[in-house]
C-alpha positions in Angstrom: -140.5 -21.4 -58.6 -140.6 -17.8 -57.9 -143.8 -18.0 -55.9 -143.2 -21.3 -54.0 -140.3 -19.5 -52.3 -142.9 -16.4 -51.8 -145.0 -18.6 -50.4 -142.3 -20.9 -48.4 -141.1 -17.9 -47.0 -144.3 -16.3 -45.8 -145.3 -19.5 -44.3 -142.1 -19.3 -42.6 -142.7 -15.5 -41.1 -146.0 -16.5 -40.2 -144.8 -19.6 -38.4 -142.4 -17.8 -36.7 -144.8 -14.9 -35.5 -146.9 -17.4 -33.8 -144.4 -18.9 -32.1 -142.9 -15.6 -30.7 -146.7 -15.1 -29.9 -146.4 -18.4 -27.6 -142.9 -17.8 -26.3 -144.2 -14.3 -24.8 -147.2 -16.1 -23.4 -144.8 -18.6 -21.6 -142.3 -16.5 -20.3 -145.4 -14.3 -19.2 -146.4 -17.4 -17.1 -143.1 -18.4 -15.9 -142.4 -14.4 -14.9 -145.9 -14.6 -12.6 -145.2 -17.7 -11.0 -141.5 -16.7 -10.0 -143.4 -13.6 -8.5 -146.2 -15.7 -6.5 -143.5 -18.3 -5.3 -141.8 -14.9 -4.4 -144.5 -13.6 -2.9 -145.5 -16.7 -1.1 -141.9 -16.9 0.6 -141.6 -13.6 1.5 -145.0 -14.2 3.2 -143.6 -16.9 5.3 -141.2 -15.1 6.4 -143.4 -13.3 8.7 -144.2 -14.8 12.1 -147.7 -15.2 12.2 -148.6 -16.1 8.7 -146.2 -19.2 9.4 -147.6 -20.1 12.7 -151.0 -19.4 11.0 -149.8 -22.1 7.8 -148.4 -24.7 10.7 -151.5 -24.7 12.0 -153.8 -25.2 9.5 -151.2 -28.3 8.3 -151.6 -29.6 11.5 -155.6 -29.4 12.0 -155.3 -30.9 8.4 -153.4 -33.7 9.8 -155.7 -34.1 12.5 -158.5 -34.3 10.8 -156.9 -37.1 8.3 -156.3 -39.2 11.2 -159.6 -38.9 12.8 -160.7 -40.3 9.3 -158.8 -43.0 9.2 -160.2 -44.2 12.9 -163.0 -43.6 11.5 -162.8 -45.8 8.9 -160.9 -48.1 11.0 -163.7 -48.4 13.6 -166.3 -49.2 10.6 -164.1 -51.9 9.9 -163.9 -53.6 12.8 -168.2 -53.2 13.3 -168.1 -54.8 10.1 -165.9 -57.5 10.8 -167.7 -58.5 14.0 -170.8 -58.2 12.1 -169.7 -60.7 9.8 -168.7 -63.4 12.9 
């Protein structure tokens, strides 16, 4: 009986080690992404990294659209194709 609880016990320690040992690695994670979204905010708080992030949203956009014609325009080729 002795021994099982040895045993039961270390199992337990060990158990808990490697948890701690996972716990440190998330709040590790969650402290560095707190900092980047900080970092990323305070970023935007200047005028021409904004301006710079607007734009390259809206040439995104742009360029999304000019897709979709795109693929609106093959469309309508193949549709008159088809007639």
């Amino acid at each position: 009986m002795e021994n099982f609880l040895k045993k039961a016990f270390s199992d337990m320690k060990e158990s808990a080690h490697a948890q701690h040992e996972v716990d440190k690695a998330n709040f590790a994670a969650v402290k560095a992404e707190s900092k980047a979204a900080w970092e990323e905010a305070k970023a935007q708080s200047r005028p021409e990294v904004f301006k710079a992030a607007q734009q390259a949203k809206r040439e995104e956009a742009i360029a999304q659209a000019e897709e979709r014609i795109a693929q609106a325009q093959a469309r309508i080729e193949a549709a008159k194709a088809g007639q």
